[in-house]
GUTIKOL-297738 format. One line per field, with one value per residue: x, y, z of N, C-alpha, C, O in turn. Coordinates in steps of 0.05 Angstrom, whole numbers. Layout:
BEGIN
neast: [X / ...]
nnorth: [Y / ...]
nup: [Z / ...]
caeast: [X / ...]
canorth: [Y / ...]
caup: [Z / ...]
ceast: [X / ...]
cnorth: [Y / ...]
cup: [Z / ...]
oeast: [X / ...]
onorth: [Y / ...]
oup: [Z / ...]
***
This chain:
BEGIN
neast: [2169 / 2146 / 2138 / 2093 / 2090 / 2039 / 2011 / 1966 / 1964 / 1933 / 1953 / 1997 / 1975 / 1944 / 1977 / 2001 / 1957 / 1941 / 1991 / 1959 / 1969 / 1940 / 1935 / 1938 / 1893 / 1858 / 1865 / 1841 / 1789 / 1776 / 1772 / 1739 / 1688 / 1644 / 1627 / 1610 / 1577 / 1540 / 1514 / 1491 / 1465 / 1426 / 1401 / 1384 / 1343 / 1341 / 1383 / 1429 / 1422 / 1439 / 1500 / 1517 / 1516 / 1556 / 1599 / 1604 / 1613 / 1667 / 1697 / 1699 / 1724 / 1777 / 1792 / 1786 / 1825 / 1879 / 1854 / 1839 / 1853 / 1877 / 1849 / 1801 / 1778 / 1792 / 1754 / 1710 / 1710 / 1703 / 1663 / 1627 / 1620 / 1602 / 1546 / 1532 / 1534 / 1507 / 1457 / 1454 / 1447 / 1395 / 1370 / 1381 / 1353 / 1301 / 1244 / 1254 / 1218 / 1216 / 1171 / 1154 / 1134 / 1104 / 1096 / 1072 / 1124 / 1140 / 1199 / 1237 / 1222 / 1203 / 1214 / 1174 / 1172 / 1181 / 1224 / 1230 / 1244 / 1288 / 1343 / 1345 / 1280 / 1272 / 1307 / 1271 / 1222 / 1241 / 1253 / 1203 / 1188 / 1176 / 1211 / 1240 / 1235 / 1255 / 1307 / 1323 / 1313 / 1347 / 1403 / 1394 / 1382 / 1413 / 1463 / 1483 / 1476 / 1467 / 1419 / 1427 / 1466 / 1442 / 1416 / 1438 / 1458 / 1420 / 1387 / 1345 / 1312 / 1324 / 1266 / 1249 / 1274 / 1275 / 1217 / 1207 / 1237 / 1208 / 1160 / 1181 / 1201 / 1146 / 1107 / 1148 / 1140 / 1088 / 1078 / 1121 / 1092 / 1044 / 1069 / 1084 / 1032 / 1007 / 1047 / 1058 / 1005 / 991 / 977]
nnorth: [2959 / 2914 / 2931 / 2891 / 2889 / 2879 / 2866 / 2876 / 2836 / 2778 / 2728 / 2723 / 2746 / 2694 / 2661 / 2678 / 2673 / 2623 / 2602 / 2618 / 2677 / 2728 / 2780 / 2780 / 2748 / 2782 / 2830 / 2791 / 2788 / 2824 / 2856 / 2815 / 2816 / 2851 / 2841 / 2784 / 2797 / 2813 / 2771 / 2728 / 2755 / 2762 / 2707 / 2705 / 2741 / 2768 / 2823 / 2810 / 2759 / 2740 / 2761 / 2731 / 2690 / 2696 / 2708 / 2650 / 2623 / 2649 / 2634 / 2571 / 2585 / 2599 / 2563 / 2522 / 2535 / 2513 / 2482 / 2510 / 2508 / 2545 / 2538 / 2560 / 2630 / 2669 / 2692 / 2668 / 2619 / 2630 / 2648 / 2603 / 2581 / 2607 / 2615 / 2556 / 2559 / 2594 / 2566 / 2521 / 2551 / 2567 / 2527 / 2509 / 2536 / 2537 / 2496 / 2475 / 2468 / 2437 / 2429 / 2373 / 2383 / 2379 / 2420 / 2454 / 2494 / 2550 / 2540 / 2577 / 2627 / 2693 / 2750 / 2808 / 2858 / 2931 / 2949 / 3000 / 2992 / 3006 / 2975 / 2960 / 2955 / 2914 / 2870 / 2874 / 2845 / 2800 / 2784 / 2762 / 2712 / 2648 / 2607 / 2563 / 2574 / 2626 / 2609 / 2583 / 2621 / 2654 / 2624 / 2607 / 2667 / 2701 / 2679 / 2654 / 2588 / 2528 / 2494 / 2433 / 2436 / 2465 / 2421 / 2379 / 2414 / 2426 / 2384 / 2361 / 2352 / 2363 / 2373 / 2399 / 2436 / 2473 / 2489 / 2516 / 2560 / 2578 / 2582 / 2626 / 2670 / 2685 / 2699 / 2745 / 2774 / 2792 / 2813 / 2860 / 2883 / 2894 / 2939 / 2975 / 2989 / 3015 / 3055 / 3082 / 3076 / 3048 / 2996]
nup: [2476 / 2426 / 2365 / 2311 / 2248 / 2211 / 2153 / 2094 / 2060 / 2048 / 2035 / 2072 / 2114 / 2127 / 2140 / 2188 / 2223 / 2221 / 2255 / 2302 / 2315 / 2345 / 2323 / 2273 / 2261 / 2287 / 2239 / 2201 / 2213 / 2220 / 2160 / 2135 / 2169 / 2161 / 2118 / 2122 / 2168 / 2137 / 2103 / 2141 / 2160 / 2121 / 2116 / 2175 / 2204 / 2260 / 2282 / 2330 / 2334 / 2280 / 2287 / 2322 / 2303 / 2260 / 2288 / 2315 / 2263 / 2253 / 2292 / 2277 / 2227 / 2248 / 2277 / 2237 / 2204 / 2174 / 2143 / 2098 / 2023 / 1990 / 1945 / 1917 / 1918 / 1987 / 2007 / 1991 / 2019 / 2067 / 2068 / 2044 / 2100 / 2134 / 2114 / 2118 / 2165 / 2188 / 2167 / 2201 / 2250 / 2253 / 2240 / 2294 / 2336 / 2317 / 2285 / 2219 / 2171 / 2106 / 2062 / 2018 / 1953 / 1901 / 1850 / 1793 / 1761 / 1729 / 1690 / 1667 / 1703 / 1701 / 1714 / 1718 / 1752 / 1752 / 1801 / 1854 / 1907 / 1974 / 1994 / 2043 / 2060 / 2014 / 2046 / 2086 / 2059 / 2046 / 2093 / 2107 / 2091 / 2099 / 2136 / 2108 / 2048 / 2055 / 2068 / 2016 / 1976 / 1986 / 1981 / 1927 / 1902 / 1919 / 1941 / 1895 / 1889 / 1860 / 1846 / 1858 / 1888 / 1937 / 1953 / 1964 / 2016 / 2050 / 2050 / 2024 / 1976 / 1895 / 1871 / 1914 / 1923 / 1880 / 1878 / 1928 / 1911 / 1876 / 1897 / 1933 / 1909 / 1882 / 1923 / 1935 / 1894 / 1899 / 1945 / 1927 / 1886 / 1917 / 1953 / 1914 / 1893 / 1946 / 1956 / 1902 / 1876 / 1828 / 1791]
caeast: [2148 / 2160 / 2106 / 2086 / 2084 / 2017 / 2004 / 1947 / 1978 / 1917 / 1974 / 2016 / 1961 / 1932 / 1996 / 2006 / 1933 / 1942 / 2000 / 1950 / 1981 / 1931 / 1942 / 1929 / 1866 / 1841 / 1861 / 1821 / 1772 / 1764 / 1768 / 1712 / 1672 / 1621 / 1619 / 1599 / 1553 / 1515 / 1514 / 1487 / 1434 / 1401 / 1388 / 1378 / 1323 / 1348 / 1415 / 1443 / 1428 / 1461 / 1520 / 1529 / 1527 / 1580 / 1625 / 1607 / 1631 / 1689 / 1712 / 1705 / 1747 / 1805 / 1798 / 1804 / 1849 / 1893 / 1843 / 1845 / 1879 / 1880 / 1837 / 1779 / 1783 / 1792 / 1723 / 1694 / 1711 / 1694 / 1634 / 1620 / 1626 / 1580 / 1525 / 1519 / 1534 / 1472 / 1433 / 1458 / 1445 / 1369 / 1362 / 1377 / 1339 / 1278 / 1247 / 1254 / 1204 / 1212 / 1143 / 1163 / 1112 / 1109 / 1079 / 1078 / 1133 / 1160 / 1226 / 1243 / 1222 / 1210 / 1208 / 1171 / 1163 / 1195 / 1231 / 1241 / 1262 / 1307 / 1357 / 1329 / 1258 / 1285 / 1313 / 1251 / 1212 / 1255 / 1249 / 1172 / 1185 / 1169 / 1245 / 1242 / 1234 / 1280 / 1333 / 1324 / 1320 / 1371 / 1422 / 1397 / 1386 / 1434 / 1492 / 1487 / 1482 / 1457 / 1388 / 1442 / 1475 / 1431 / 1387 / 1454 / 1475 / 1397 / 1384 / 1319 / 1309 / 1328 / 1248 / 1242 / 1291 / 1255 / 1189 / 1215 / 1244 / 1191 / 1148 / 1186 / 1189 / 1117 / 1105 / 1163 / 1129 / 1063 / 1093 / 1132 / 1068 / 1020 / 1088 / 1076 / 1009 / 1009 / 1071 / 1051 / 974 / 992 / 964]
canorth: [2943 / 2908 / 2928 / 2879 / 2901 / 2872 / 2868 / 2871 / 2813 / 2756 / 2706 / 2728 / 2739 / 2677 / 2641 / 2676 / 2664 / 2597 / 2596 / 2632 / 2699 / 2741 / 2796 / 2768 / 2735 / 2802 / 2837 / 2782 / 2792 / 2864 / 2860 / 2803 / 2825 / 2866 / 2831 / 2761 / 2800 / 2817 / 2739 / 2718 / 2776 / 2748 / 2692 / 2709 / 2763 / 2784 / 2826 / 2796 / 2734 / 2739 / 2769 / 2709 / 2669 / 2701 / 2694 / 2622 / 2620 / 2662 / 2611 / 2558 / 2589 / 2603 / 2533 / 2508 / 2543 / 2497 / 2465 / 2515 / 2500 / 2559 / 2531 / 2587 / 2659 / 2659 / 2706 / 2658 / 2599 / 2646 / 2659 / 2577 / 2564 / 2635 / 2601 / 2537 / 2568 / 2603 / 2554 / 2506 / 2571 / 2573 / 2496 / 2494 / 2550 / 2528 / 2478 / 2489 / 2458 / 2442 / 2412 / 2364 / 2384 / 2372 / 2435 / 2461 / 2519 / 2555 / 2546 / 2602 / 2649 / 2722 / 2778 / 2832 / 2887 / 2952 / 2956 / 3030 / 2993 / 3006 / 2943 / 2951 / 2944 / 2887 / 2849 / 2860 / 2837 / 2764 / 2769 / 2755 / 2693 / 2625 / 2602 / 2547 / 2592 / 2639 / 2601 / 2571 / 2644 / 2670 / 2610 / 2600 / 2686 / 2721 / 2667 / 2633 / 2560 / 2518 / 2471 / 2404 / 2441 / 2471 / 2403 / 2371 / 2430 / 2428 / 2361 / 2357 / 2343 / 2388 / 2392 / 2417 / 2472 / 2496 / 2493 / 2528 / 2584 / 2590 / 2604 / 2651 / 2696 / 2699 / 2713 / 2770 / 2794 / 2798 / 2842 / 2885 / 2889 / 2913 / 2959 / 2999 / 2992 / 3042 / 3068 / 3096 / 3076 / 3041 / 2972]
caup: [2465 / 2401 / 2340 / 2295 / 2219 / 2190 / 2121 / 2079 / 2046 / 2054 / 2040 / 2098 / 2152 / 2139 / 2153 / 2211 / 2235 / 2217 / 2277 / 2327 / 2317 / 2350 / 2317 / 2242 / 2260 / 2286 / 2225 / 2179 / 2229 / 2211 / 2129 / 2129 / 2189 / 2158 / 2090 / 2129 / 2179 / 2116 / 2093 / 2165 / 2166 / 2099 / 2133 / 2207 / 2213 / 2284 / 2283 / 2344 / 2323 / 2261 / 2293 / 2338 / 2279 / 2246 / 2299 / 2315 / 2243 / 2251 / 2308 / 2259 / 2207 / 2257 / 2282 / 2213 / 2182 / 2161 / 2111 / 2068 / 2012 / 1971 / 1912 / 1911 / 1944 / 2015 / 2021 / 1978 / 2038 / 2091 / 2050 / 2055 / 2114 / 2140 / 2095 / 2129 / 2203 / 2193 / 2167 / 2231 / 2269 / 2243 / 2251 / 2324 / 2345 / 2311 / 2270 / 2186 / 2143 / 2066 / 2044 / 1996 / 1955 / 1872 / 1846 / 1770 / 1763 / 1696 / 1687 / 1656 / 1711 / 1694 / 1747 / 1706 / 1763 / 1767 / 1820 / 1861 / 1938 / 1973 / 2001 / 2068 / 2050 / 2002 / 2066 / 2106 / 2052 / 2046 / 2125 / 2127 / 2085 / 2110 / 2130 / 2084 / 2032 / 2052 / 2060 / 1987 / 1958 / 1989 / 1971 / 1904 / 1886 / 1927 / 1946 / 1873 / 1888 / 1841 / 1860 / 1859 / 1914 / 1954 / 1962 / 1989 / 2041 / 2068 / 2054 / 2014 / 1936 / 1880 / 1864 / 1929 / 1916 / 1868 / 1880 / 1945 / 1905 / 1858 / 1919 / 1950 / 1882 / 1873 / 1953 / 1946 / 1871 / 1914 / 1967 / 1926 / 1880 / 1937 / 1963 / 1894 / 1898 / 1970 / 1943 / 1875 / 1871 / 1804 / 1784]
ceast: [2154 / 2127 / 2114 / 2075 / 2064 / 2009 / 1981 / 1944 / 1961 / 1937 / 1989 / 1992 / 1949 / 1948 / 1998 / 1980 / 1930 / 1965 / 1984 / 1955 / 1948 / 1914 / 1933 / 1906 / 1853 / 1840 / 1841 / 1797 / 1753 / 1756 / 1746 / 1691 / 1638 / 1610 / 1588 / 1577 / 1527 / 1499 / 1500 / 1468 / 1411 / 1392 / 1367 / 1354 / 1333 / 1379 / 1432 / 1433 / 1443 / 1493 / 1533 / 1533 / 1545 / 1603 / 1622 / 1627 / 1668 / 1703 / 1715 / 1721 / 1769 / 1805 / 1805 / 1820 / 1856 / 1888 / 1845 / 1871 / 1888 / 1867 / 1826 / 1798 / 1780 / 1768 / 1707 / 1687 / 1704 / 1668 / 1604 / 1606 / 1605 / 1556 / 1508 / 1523 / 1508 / 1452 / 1434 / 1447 / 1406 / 1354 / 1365 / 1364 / 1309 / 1267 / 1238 / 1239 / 1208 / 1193 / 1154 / 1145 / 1118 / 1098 / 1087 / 1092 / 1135 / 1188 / 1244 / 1230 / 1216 / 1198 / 1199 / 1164 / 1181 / 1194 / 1237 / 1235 / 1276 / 1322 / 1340 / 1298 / 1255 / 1286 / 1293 / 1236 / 1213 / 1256 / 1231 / 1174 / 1186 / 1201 / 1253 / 1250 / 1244 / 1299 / 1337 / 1341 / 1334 / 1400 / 1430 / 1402 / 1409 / 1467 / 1501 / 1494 / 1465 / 1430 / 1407 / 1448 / 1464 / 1413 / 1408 / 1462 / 1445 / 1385 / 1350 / 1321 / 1311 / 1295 / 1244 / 1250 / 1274 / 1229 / 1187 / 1224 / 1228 / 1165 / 1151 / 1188 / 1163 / 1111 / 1120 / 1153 / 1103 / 1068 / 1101 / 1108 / 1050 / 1047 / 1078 / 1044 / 1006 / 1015 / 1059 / 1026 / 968 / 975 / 945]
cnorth: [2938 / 2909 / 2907 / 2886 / 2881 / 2878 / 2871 / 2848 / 2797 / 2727 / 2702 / 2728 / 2715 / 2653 / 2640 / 2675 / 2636 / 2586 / 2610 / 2660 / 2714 / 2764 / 2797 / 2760 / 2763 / 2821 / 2826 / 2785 / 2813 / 2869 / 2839 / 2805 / 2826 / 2859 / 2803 / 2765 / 2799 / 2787 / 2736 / 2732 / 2766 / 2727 / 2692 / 2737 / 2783 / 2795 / 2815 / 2772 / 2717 / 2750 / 2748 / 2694 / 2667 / 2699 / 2667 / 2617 / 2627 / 2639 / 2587 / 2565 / 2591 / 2577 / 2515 / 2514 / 2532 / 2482 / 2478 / 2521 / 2524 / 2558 / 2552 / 2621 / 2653 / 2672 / 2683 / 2632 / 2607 / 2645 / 2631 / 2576 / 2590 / 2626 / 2582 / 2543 / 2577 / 2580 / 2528 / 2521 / 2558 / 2544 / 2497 / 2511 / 2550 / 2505 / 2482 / 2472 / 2458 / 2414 / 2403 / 2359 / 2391 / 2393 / 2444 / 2493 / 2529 / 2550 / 2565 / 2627 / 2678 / 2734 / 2806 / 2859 / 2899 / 2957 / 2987 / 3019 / 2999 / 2980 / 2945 / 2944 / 2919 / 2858 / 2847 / 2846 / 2804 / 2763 / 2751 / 2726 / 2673 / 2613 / 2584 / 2562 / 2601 / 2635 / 2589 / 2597 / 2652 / 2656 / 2608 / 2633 / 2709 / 2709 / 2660 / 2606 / 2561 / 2493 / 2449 / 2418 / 2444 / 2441 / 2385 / 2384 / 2425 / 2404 / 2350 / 2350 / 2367 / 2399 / 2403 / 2447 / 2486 / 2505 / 2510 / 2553 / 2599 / 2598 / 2641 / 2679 / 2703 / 2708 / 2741 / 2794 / 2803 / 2822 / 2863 / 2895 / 2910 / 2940 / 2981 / 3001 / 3019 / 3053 / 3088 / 3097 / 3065 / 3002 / 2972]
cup: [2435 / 2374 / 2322 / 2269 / 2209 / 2169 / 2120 / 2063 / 2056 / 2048 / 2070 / 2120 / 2152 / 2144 / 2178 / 2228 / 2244 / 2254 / 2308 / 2327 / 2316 / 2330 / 2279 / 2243 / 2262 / 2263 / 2196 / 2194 / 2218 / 2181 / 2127 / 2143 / 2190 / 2130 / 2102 / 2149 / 2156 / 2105 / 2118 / 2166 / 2143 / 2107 / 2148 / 2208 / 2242 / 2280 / 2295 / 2341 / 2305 / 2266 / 2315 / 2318 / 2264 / 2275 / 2308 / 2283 / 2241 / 2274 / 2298 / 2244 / 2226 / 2270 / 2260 / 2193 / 2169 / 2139 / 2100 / 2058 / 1986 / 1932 / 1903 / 1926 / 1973 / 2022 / 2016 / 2003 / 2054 / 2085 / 2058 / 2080 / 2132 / 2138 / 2116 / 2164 / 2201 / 2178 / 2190 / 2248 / 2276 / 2250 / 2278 / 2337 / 2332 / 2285 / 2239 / 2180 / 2122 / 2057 / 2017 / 1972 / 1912 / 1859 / 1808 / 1779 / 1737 / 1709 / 1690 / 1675 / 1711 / 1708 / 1715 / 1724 / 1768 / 1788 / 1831 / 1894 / 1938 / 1988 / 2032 / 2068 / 2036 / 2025 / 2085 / 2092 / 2052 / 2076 / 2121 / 2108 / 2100 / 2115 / 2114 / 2062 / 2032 / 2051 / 2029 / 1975 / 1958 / 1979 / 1945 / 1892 / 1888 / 1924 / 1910 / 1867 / 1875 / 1857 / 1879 / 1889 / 1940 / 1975 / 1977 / 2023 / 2058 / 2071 / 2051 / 1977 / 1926 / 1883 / 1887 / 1934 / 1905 / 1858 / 1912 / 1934 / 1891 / 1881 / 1930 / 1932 / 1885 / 1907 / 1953 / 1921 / 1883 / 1927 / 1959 / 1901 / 1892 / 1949 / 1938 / 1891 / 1919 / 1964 / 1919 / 1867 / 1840 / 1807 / 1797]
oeast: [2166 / 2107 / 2137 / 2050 / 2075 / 1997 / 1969 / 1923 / 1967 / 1932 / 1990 / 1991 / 1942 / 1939 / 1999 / 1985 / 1922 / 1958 / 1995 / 1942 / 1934 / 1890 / 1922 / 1893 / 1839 / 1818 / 1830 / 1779 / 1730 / 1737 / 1729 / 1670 / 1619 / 1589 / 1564 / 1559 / 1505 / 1475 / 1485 / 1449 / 1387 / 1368 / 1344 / 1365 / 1332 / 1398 / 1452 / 1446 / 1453 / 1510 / 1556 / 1555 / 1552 / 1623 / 1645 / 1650 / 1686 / 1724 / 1736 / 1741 / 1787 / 1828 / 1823 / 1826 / 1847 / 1902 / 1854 / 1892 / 1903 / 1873 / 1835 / 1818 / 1768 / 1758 / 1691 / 1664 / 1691 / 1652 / 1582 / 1582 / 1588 / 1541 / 1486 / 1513 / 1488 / 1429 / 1412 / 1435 / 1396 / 1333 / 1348 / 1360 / 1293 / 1283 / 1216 / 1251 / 1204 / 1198 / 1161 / 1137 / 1135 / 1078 / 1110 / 1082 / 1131 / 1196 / 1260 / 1228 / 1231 / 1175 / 1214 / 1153 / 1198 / 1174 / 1251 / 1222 / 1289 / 1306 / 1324 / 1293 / 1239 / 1274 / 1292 / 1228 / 1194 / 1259 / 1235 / 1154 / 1198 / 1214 / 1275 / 1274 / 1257 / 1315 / 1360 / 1364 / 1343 / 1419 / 1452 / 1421 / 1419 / 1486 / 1524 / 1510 / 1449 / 1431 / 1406 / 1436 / 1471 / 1403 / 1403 / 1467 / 1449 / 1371 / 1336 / 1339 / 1303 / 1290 / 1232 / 1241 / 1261 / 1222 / 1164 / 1218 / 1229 / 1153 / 1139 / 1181 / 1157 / 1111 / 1111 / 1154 / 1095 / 1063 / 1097 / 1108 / 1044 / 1037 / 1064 / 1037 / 1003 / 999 / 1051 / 1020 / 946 / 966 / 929]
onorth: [2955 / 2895 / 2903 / 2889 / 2864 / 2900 / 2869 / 2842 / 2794 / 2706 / 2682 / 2712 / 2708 / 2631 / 2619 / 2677 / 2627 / 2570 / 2612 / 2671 / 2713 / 2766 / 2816 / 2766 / 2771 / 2831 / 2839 / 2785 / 2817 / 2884 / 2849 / 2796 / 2816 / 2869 / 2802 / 2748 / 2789 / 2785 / 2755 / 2720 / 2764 / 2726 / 2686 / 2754 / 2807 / 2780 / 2807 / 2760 / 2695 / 2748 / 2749 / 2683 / 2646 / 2684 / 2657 / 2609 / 2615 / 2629 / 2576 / 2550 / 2578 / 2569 / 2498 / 2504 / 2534 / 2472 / 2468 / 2530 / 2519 / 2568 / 2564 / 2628 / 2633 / 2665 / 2676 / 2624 / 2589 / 2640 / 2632 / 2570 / 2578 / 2628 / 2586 / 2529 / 2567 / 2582 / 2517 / 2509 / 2547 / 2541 / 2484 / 2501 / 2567 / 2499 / 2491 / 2451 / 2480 / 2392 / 2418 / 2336 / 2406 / 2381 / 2439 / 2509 / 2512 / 2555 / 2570 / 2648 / 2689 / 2730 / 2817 / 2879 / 2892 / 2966 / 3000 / 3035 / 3004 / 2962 / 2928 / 2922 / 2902 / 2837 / 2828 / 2827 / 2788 / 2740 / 2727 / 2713 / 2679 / 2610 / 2588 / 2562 / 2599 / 2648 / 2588 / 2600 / 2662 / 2670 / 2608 / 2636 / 2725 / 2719 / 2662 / 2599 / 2579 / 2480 / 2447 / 2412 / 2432 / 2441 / 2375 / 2373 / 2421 / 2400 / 2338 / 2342 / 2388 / 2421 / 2424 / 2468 / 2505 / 2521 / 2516 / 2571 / 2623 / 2619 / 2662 / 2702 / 2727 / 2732 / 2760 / 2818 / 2824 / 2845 / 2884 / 2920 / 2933 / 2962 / 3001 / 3023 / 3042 / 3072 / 3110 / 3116 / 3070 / 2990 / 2954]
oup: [2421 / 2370 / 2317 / 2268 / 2196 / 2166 / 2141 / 2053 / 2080 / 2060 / 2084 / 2139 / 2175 / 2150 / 2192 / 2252 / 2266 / 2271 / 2330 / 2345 / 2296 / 2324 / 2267 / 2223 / 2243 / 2261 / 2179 / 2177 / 2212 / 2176 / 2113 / 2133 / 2203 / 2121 / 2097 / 2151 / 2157 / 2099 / 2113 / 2176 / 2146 / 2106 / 2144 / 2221 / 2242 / 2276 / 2283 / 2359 / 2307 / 2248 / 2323 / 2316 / 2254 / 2275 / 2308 / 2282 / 2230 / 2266 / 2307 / 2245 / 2215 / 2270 / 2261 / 2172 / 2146 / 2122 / 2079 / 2067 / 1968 / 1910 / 1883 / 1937 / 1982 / 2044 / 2033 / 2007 / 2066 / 2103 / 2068 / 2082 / 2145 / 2158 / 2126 / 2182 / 2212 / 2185 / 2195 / 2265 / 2295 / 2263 / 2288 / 2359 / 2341 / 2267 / 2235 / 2185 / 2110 / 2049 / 1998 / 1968 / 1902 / 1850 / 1801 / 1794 / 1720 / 1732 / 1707 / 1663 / 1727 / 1714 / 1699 / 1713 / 1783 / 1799 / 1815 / 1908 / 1918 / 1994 / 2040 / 2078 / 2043 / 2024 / 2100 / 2106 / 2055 / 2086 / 2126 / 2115 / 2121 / 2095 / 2103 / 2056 / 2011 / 2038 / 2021 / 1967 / 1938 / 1972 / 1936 / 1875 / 1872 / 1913 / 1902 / 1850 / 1872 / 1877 / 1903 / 1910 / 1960 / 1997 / 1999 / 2044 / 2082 / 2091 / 2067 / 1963 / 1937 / 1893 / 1883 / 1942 / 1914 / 1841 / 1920 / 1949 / 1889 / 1879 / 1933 / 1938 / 1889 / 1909 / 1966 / 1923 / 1874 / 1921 / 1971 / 1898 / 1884 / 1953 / 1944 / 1884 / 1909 / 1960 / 1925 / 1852 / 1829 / 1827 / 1795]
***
C-alpha cells in the first residue's frame, strides 16, 4: 500500500484538492471543520441544520476551487462563502423579513452593560432574535461586514442594515439586562 505524505502546507493541499485528491480535501476538511461549523451555528439556531449547511458549503468550496485566487486568506474565502450558504440555507427553509422601516438610531452606539455571560448563553440569546435581525447582527458584529456590504449580500438598503442592527442591540441589551437582573438582582 502506498502512503501519501500530507502536509500542513495550505498551499500544497489546496493544489492537490484542487485535482480531486481525496485525501487533501479531507485534510482541509478537518482544519476548517469546526471553525466554519461555528460560522453556520451563529446563524442557524438548529445544530444539524447548521451542520448541513456547512457541508453544503464545503461541497461548494471543493467544487470551486479553482477560483480561488489566493488574494485574501483561504479561511477568510471559506469564511465567505459559509456566510452566504447559511443565509441561502435560512432563505429556503423559511421566509426572512427586513421591514424596510426608517427609524431614528444613534450612530455612535454604546453598549454600556457589564457583561458576566457566558458564549453559550450569548448564542442563545442572538438565537431568540427575529432572523432578520439576526442575520444583520451577526454579519455586521461578529463577521465584520460593513452596512454597504451586507445590504448587497441580503439584498435590502444600507438603512435597513442598520436600523436592523440597531434593533437587535437594544433587544439583546434588554435580555442581557433582565439576565442580570435574575442573575444578580441589580438594576
Amino acid at each position: 500500500m502506498k502512503v501519501i505524505q500530507l502536509h500542513k502546507n495550505e498551499p500544497v493541499l489546496i493544489k492537490k484538492a484542487i485535482k480531486n485528491n481525496r485525501e487533501a480535501q479531507h485534510v482541509l476538511f478537518e482544519l476548517y471543520a469546526p471553525k466554519m461549523l461555528s460560522v453556520c451555528r451563529c446563524y442557524i439556531k438548529d445544530l444539524q441544520q447548521a451542520e448541513e449547511a456547512m457541508l453544503n458549503g464545503f461541497f461548494k468550496i471543493f467544487a470551486n476551487l479553482k477560483s480561488y485566487k489566493a488574494n485574501g486568506s483561504f479561511e477568510g474565502w471559506i469564511r465567505r462563502i459559509m456566510v452566504r450558504e447559511s443565509i441561502s440555507f435560512l432563505r429556503q427553509k423559511k421566509h426572512i423579513e427586513f421591514p424596510d422601516e426608517n427609524i431614528e438610531y444613534k450612530a455612535n452606539y454604546v453598549n454600556n452593560i457589564k457583561i458576566d455571560i457566558d458564549v453559550a448563553k450569548i448564542q442563545q440569546l442572538i438565537d431568540l432574535l427575529p432572523e432578520g435581525y439576526k442575520m444583520v447582527f451577526v454579519m455586521y458584529a461578529i463577521e465584520g461586514y460593513k452596512h454597504r456590504e451586507i445590504s448587497k449580500i441580503l439584498n435590502i438598503s444600507e438603512g435597513t442594515s442598520k436600523s436592523q442592527l440597531f434593533k437587535a442591540r437594544k433587544i439583546l441589551q434588554e435580555k442581557i439586562k433582565k439576565l442580570d437582573k435574575v442573575n444578580y438582582g441589580t438594576h
